[in-house]
C-alpha positions as semicolon CSV with decimal commas, in nm:
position;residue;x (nm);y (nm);z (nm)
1;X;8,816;8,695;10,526
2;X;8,895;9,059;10,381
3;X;9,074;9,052;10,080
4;X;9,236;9,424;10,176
5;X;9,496;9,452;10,476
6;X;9,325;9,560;10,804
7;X;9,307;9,892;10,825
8;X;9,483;10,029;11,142
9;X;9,635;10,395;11,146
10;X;9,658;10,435;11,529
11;X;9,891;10,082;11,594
12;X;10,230;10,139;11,580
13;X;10,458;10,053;11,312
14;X;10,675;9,791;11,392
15;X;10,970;9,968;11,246
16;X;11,115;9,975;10,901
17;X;11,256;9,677;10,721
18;X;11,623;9,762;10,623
19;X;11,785;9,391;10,522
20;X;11,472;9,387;10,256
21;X;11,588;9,352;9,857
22;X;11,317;9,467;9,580
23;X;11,365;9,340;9,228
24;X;11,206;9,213;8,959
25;X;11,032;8,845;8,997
26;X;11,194;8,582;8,770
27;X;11,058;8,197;8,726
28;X;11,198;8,058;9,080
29;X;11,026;8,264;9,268
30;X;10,685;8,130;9,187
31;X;10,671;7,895;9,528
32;X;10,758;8,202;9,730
33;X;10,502;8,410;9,573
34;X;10,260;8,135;9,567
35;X;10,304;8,078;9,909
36;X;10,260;8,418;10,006
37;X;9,918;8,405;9,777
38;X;9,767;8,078;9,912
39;X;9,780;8,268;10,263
40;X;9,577;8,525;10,149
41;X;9,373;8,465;9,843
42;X;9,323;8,090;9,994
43;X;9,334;7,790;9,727
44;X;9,577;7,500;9,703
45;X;9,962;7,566;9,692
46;X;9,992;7,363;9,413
47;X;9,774;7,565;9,171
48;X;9,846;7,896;9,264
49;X;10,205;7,810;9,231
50;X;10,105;7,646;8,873
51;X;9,923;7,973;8,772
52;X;10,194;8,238;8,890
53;X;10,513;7,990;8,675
54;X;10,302;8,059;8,401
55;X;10,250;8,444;8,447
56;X;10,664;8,463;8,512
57;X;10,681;8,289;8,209
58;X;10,461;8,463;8,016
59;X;10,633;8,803;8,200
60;X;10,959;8,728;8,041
61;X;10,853;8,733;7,673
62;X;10,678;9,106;7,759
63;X;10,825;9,481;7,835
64;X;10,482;9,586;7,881
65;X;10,412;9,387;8,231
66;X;10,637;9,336;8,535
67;X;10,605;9,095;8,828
68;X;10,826;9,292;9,149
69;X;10,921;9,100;9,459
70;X;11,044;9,187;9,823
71;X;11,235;9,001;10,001
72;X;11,437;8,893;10,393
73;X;11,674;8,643;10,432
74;X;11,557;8,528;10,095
75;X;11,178;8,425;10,160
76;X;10,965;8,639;9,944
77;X;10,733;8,864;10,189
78;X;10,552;9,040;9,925
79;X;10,468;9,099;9,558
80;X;10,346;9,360;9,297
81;X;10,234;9,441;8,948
82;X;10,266;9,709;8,690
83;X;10,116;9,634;8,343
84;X;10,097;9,903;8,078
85;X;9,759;9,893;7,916
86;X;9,684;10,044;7,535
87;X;9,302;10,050;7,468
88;X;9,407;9,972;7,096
89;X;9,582;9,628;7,166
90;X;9,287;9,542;7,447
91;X;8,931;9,593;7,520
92;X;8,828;9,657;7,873
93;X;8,487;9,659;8,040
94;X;8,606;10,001;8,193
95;X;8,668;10,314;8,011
96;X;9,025;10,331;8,139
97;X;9,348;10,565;8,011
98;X;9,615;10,405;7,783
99;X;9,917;10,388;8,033
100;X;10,104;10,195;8,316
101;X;9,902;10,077;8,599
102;X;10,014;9,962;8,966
103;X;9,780;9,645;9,010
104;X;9,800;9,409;9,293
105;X;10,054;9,490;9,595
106;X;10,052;9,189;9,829
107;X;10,249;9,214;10,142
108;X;10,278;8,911;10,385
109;X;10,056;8,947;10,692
110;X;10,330;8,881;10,916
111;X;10,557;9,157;10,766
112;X;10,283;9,429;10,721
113;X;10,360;9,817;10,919
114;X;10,720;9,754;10,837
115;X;10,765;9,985;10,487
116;X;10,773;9,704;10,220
117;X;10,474;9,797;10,031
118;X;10,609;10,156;10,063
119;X;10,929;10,026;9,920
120;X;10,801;9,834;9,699
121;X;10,591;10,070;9,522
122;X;10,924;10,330;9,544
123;X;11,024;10,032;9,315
124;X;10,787;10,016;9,095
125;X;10,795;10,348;9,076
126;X;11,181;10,391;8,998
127;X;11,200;10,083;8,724
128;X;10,907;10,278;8,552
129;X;11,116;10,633;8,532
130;X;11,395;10,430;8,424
131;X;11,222;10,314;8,126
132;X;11,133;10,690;8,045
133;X;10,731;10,659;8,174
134;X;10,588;11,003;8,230
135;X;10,316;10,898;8,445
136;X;10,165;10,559;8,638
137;X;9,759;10,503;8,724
138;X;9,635;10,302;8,958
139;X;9,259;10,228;9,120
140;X;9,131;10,149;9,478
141;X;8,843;10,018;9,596
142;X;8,712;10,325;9,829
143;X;8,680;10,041;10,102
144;X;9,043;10,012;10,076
145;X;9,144;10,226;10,353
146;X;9,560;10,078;10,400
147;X;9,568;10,125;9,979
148;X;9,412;10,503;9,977
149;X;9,658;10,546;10,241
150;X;9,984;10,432;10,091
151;X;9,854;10,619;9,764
152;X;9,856;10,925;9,956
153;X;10,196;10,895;10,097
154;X;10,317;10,797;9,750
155;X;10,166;11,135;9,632
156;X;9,914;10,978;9,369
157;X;9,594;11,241;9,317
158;X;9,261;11,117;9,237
159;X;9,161;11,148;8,902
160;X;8,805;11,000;8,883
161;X;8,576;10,763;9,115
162;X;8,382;10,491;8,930
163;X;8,203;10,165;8,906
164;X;8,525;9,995;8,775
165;X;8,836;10,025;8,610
166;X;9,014;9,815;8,341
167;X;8,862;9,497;8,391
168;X;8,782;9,509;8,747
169;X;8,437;9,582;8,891
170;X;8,380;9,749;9,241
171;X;8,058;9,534;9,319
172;X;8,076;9,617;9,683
173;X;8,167;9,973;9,629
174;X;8,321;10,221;9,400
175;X;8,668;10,275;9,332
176;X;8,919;10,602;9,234
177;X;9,150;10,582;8,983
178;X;9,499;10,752;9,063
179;X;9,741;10,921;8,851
180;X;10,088;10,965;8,920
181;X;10,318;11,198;8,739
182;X;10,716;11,051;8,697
């Protein structure tokens, strides 16, 4: 099983998702987001769900991290991530830039090729300029090919390729890391 979302430019959308809400996750959503998890990542239900109560948890004590939802008729169909990193408060593996960072977008493979992680990211992307953020990074595996997609669209330019960024190793590959100006 991939762990990236098929890669299919030439099928047709399946239209735009307009009764979708975005917001930020709070602590009841872990079983929706769990859910949504076990189906891709794999795992039991029970543990994932365990393990993302405690990041909400954890999330609500922070500014510096978010946890962002989407979803219909009140079933979470897809989550992401921004965390802001500071090299002086964290050592990395990865010579990466102080800053926020998109990590993680995770759509529902039954609601893909509608616009949520489009919308989702437009999100992210509004909460950050909202809390006066200049610019966002993010990286991409260069096998990727849905992610260096939607990074187009959302106008991100490349600002390096490398091994790894952060804390996350490309062992299959390389990666780029993104910048976005606000």
């Amino acid at each position: 099983m991939s762990k990236y979302a098929p890669y299919e430019p030439n099928i047709k959308s399946q239209g735009w998702a307009f009764d979708v809400e975005y917001r930020r996750a709070r602590a009841s959503d872990a079983p929706g987001i769990a859910r949504v998890k076990t189906e891709r990542d794999g795992g039991v239900f029970e543990t994932n769900q365990r393990v993302v109560k405690n990041e909400l948890e954890e999330l609500e004590k922070h500014e510096d991290s978010a946890l962002f939802v989407a979803l219909m008729e009140n079933q979470i169909v897809g989550y992401a991530r921004l965390v802001y990193f500071d090299s002086k408060l964290s050592q990395t593996k990865h010579l990466s830039p102080d800053g926020w960072y998109f990590l993680g977008l995770i759509i529902d493979e039954k609601h893909r090729r509608m616009g949520i992680g489009t919308h989702l990211s437009e999100h992210r992307l509004e909460w950050l300029k909202n809390k006066g953020a200049k610019e966002v990074f993010s990286f991409v595996n260069t096998k990727n090919k849905a992610s260096l997609d939607l990074h187009e669209v959302l106008e991100f330019e490349i600002v390096e390729e490398g091994p790894g960024f952060l804390n996350v190793d490309f062992d299959d590959s390389t990666g780029f890391l993104f910048k976005k100006t606000l």
